[in-house]
CHARMM-style PDB file with segment names, atoms N, HN, CA, C and O in Angstrom:
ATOM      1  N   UNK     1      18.911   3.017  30.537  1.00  0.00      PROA
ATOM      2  CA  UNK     1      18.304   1.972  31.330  1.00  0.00      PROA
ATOM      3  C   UNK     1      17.005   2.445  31.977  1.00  0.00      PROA
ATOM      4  O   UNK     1      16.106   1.640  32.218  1.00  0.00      PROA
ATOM      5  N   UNK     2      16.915   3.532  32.214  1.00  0.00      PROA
ATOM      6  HN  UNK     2      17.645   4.186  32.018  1.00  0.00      PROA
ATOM      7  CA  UNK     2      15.914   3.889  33.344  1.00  0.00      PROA
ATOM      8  C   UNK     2      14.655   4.057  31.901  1.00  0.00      PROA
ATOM      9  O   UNK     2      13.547   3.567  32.120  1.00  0.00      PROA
ATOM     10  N   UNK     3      14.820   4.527  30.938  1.00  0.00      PROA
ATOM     11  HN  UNK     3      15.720   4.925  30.760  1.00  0.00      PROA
ATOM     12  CA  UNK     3      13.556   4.335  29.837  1.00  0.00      PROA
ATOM     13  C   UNK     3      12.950   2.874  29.482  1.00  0.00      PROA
ATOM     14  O   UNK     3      11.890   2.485  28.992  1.00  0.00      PROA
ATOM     15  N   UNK     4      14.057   2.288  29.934  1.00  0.00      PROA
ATOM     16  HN  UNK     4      14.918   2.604  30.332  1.00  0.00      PROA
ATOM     17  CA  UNK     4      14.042   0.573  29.390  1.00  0.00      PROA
ATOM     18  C   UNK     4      13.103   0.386  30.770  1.00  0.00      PROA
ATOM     19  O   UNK     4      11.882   0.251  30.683  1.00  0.00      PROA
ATOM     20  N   UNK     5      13.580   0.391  31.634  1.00  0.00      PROA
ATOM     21  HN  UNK     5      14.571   0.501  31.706  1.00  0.00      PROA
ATOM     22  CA  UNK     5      12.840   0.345  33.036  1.00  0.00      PROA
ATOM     23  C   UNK     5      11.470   0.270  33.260  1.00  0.00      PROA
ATOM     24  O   UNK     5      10.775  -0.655  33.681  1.00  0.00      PROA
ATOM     25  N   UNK     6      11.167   1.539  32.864  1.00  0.00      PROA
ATOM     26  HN  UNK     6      11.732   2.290  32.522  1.00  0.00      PROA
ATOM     27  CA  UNK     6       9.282   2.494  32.976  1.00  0.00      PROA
ATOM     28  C   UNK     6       8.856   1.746  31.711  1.00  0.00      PROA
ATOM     29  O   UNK     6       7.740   1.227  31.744  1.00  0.00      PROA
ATOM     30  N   UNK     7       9.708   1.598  30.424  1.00  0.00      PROA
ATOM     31  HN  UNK     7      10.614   2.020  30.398  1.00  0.00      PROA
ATOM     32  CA  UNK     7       8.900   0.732  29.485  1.00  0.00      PROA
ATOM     33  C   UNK     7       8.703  -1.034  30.314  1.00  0.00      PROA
ATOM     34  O   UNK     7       7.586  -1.238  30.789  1.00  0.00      PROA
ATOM     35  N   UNK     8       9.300  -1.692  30.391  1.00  0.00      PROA
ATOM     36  HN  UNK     8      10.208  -1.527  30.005  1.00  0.00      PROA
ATOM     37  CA  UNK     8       8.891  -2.891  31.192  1.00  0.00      PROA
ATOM     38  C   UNK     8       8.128  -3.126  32.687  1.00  0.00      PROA
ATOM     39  O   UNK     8       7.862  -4.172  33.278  1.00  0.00      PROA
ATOM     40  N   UNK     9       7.857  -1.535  33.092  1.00  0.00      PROA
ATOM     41  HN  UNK     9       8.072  -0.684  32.612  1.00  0.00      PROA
ATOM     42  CA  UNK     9       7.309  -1.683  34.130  1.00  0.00      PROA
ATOM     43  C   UNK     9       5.640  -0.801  33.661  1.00  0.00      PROA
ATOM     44  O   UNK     9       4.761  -0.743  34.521  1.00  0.00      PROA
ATOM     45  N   UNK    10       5.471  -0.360  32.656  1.00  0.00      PROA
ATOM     46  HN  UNK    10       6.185  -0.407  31.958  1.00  0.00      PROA
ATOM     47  CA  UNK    10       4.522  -0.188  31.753  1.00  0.00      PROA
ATOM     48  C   UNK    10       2.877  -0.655  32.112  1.00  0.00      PROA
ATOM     49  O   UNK    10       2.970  -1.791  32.576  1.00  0.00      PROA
ATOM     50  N   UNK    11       2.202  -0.463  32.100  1.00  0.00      PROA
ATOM     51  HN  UNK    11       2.126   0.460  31.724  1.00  0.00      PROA
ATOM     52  CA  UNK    11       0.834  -1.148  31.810  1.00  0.00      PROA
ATOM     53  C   UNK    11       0.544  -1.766  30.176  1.00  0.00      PROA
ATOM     54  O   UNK    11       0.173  -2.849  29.724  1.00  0.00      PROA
ATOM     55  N   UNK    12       0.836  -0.765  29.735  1.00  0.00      PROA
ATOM     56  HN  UNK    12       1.137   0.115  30.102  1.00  0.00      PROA
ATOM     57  CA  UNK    12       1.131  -1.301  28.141  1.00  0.00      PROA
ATOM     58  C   UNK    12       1.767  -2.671  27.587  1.00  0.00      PROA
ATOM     59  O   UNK    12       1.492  -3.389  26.625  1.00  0.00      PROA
ATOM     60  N   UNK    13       2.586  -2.718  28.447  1.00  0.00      PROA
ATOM     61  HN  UNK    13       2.810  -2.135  29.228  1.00  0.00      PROA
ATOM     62  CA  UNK    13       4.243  -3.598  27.930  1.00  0.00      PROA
ATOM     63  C   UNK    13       3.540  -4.843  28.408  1.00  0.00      PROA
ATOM     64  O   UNK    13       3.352  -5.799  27.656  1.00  0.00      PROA
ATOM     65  N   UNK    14       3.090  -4.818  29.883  1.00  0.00      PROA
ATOM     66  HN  UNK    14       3.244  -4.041  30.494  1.00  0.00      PROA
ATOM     67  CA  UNK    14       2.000  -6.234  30.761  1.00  0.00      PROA
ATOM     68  C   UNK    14       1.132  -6.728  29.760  1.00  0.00      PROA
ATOM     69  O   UNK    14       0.670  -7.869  29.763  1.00  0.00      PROA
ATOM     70  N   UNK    15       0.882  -5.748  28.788  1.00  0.00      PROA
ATOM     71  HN  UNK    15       1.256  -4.820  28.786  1.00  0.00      PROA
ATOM     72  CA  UNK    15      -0.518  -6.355  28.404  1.00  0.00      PROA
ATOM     73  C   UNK    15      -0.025  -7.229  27.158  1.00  0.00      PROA
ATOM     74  O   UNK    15      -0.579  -8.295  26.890  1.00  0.00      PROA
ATOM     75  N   UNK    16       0.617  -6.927  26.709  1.00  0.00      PROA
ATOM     76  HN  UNK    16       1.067  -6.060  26.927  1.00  0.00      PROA
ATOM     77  CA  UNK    16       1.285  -7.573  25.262  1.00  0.00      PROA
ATOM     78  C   UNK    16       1.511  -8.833  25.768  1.00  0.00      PROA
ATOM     79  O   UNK    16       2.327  -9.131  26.640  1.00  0.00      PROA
ATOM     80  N   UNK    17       0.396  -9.899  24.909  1.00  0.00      PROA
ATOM     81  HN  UNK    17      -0.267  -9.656  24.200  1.00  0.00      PROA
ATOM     82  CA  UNK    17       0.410 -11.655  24.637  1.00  0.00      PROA
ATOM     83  C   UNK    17       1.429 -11.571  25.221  1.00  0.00      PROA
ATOM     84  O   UNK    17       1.473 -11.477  26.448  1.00  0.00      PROA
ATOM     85  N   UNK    18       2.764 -11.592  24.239  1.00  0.00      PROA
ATOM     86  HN  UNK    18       2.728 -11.668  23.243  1.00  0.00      PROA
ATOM     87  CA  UNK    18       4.231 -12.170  24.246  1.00  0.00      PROA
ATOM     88  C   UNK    18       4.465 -12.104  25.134  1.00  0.00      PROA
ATOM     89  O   UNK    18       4.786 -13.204  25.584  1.00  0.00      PROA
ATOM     90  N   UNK    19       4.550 -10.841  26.255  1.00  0.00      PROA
ATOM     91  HN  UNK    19       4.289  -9.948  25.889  1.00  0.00      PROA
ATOM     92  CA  UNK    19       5.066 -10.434  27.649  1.00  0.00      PROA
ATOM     93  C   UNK    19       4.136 -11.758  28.796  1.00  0.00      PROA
ATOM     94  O   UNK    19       4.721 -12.458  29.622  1.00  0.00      PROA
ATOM     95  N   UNK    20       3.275 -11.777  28.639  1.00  0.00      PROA
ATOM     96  HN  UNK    20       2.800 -11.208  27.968  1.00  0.00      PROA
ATOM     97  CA  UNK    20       2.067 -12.117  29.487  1.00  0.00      PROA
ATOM     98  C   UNK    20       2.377 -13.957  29.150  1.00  0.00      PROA
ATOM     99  O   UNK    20       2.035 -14.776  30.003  1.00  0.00      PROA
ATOM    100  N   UNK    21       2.839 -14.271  28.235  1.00  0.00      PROA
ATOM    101  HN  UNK    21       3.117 -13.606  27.542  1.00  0.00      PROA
ATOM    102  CA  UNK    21       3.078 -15.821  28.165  1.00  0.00      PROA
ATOM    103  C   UNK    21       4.821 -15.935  28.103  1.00  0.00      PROA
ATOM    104  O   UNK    21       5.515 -16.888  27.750  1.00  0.00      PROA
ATOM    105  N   UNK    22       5.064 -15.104  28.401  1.00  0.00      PROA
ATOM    106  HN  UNK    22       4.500 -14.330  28.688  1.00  0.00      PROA
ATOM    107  CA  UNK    22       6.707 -15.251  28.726  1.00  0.00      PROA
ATOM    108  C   UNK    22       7.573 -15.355  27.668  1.00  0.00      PROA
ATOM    109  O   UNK    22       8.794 -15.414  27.813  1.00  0.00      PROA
ATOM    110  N   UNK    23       6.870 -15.387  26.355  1.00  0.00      PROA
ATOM    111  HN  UNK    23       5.878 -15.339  26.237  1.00  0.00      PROA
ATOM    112  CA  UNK    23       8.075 -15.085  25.041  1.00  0.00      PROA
ATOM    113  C   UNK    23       8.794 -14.159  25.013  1.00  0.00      PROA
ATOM    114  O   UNK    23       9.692 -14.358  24.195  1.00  0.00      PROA
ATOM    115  N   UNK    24       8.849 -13.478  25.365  1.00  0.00      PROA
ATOM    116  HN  UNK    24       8.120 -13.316  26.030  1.00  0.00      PROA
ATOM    117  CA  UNK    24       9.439 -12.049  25.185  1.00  0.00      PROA
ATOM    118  C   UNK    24      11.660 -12.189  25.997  1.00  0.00      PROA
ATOM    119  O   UNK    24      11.728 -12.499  27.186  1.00  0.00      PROA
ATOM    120  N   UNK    25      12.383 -12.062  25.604  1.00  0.00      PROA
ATOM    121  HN  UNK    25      12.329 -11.810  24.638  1.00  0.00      PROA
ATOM    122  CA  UNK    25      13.658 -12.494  26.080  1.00  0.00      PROA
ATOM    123  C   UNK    25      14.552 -10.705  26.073  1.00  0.00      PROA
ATOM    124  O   UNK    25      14.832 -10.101  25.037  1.00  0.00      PROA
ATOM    125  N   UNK    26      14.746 -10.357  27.047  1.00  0.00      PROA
ATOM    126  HN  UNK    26      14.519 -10.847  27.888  1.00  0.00      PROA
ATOM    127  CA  UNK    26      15.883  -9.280  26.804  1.00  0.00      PROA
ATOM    128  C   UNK    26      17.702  -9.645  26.329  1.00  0.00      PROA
ATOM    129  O   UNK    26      18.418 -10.301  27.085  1.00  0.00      PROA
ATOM    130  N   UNK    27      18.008  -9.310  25.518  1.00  0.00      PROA
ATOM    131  HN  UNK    27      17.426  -8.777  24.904  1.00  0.00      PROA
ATOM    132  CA  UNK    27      18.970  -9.391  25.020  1.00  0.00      PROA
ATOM    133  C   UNK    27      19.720  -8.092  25.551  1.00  0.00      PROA
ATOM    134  O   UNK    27      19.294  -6.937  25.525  1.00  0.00      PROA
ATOM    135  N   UNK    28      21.257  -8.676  26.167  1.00  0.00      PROA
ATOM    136  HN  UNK    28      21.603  -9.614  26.188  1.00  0.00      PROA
ATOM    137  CA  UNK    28      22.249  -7.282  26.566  1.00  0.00      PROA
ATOM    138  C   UNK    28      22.244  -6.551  25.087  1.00  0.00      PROA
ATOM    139  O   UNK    28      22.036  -7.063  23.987  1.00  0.00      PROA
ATOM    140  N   UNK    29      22.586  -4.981  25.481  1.00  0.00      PROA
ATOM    141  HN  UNK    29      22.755  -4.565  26.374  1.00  0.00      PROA
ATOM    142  CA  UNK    29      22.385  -4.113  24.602  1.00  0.00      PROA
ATOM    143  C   UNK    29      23.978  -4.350  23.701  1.00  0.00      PROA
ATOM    144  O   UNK    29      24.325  -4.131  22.541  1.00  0.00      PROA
ATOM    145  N   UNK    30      24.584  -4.837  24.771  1.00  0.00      PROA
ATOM    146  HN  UNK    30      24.303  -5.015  25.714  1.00  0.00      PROA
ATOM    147  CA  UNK    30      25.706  -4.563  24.240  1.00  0.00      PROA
ATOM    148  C   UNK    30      26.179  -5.952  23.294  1.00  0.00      PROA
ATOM    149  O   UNK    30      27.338  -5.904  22.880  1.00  0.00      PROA
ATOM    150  N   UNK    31      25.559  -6.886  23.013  1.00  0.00      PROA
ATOM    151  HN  UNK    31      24.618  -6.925  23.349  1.00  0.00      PROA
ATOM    152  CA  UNK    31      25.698  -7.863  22.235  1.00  0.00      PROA
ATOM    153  C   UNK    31      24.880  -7.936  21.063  1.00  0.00      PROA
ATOM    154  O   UNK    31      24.750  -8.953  20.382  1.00  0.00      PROA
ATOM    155  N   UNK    32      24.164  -6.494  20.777  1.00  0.00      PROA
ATOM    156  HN  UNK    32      24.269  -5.668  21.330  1.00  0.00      PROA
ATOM    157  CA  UNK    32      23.062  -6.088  19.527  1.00  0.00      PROA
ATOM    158  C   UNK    32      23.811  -4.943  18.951  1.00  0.00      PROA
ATOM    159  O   UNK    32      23.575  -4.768  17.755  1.00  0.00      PROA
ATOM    160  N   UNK    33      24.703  -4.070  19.525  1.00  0.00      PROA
ATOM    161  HN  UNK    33      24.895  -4.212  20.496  1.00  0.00      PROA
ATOM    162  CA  UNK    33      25.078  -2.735  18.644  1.00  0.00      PROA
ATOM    163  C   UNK    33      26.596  -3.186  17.937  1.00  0.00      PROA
ATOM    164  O   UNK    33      27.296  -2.207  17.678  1.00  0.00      PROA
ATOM    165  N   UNK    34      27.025  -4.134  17.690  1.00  0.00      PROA
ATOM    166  HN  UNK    34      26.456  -4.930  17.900  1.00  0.00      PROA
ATOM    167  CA  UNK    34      28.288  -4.259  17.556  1.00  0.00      PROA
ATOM    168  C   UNK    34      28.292  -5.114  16.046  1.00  0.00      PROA
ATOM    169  O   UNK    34      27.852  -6.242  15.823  1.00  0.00      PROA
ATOM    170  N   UNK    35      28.813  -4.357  15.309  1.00  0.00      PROA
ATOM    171  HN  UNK    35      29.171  -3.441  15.490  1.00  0.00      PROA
ATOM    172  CA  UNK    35      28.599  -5.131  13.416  1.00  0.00      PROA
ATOM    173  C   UNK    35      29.691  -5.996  13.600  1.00  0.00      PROA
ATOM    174  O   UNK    35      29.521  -6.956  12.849  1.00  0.00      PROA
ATOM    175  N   UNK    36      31.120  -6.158  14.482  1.00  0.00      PROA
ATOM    176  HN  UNK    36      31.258  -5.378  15.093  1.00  0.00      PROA
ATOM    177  CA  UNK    36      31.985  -7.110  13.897  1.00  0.00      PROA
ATOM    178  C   UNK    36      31.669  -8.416  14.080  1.00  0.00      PROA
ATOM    179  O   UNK    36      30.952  -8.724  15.032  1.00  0.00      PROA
ATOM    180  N   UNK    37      32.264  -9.599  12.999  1.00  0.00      PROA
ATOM    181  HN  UNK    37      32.846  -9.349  12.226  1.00  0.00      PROA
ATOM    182  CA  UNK    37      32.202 -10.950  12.982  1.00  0.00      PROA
ATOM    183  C   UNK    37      31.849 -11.564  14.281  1.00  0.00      PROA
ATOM    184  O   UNK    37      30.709 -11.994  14.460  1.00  0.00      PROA
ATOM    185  N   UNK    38      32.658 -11.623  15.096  1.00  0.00      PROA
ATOM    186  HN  UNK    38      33.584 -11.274  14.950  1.00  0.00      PROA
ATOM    187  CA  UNK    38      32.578 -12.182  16.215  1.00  0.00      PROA
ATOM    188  C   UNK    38      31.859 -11.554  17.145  1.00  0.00      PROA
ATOM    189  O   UNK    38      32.290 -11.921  18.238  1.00  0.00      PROA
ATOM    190  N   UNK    39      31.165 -10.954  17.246  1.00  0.00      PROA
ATOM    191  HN  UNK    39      30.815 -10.656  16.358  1.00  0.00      PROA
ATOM    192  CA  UNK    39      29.736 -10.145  17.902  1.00  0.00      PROA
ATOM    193  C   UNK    39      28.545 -10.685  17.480  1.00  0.00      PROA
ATOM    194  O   UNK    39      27.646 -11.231  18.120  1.00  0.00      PROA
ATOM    195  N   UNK    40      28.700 -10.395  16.029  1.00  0.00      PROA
ATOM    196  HN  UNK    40      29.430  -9.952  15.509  1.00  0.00      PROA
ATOM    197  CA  UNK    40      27.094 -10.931  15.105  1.00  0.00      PROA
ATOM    198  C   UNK    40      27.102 -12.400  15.328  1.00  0.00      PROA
ATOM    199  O   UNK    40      25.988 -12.869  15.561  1.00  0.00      PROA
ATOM    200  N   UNK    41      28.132 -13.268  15.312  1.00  0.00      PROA
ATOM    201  HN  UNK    41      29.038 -12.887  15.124  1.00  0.00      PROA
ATOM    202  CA  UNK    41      28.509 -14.054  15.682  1.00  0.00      PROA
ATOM    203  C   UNK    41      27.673 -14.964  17.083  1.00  0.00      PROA
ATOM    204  O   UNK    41      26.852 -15.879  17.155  1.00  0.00      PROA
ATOM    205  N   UNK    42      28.404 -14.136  18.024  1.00  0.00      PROA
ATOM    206  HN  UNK    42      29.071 -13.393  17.966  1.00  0.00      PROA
ATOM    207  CA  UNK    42      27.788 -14.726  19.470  1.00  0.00      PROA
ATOM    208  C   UNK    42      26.503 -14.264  19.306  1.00  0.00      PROA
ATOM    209  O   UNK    42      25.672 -15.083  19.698  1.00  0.00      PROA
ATOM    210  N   UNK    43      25.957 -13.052  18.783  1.00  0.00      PROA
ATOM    211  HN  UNK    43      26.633 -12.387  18.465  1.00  0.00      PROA
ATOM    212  CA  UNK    43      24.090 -12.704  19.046  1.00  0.00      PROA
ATOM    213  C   UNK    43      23.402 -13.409  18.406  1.00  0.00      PROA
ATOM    214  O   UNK    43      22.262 -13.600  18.831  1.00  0.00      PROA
ATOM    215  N   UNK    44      23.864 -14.122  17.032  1.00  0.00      PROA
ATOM    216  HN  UNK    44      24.790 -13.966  16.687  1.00  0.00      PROA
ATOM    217  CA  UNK    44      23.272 -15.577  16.058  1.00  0.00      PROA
ATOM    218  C   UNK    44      22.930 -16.578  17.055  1.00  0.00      PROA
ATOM    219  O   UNK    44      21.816 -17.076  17.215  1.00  0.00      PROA
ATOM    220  N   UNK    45      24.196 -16.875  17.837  1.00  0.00      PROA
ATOM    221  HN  UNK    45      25.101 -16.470  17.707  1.00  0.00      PROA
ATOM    222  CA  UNK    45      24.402 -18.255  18.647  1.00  0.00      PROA
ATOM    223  C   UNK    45      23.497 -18.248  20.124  1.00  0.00      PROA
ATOM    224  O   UNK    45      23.063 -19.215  20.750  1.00  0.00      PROA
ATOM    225  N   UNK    46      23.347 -16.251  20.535  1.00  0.00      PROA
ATOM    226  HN  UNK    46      23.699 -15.465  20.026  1.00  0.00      PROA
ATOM    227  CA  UNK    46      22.294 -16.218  21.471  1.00  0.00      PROA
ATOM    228  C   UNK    46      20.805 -16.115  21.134  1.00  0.00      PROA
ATOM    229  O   UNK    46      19.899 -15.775  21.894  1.00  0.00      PROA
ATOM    230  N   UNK    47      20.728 -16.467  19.867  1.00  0.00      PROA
ATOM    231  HN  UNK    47      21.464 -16.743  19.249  1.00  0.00      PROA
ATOM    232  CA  UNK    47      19.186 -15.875  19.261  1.00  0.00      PROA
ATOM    233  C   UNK    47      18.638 -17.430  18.948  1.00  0.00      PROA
ATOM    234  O   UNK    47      17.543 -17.861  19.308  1.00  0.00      PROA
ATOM    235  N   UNK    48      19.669 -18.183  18.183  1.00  0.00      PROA
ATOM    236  HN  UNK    48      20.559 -17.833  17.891  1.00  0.00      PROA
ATOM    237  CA  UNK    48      19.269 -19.212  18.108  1.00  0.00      PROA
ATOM    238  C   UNK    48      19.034 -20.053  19.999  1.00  0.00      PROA
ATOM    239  O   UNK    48      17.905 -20.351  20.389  1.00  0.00      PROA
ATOM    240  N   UNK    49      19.689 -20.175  20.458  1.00  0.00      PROA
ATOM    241  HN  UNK    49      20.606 -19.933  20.142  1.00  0.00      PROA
ATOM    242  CA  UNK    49      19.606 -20.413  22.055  1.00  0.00      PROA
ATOM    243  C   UNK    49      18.599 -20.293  22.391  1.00  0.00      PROA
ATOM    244  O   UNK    49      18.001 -21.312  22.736  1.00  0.00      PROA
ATOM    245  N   UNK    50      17.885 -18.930  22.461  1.00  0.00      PROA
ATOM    246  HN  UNK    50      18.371 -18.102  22.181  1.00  0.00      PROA
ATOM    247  CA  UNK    50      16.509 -18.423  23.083  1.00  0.00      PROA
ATOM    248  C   UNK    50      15.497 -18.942  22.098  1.00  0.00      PROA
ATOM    249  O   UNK    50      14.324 -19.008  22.468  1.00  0.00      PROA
ATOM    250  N   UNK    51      15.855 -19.345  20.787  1.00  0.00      PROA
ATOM    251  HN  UNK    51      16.807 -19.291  20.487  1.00  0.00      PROA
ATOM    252  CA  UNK    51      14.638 -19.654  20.079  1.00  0.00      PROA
ATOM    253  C   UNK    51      14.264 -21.074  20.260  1.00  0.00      PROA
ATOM    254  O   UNK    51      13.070 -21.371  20.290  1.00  0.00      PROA
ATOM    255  N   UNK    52      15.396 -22.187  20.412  1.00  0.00      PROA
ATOM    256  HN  UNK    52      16.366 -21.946  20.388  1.00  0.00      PROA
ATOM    257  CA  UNK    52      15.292 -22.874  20.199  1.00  0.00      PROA
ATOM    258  C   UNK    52      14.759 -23.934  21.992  1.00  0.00      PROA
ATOM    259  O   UNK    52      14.566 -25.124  22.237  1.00  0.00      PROA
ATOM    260  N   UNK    53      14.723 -22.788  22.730  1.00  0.00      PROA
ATOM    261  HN  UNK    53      14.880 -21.821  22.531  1.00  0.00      PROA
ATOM    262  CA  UNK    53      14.737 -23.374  24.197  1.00  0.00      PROA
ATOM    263  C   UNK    53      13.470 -23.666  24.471  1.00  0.00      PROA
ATOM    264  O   UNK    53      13.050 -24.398  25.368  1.00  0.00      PROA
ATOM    265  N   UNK    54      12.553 -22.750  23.238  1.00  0.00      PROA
ATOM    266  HN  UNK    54      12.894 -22.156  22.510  1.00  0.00      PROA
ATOM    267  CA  UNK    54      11.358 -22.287  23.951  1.00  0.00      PROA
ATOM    268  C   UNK    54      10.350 -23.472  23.434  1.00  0.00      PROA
ATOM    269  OT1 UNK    54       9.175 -23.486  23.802  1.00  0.00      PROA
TER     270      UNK     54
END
């Protein structure tokens, strides 16, 4: 967390379009490392969510 941190608190990270017009969405880590059905599952159903909100 604390690398995730200094990267979003970045000068770099500010400057990136995406960041700067608010596209950019963090996804829990723990709903991206997990291959079974019902994992890939809910991160489909949260990907479509965030895509489709915007």
């Amino acid at each position: 967390m604390e690398k995730t941190n200094r990267l979003l608190a970045s000068d770099v990270w500010q400057q990136l379009p995406a960041v700067r017009e608010g596209r950019v969405y963090l996804i829990p880590v723990g709903k991206c490392f997990s291959n079974d059905g019902v994992s890939l599952q809910r991160l489909t159903s949260m990907l479509v969510h965030l895509l489709l909100s915007y």
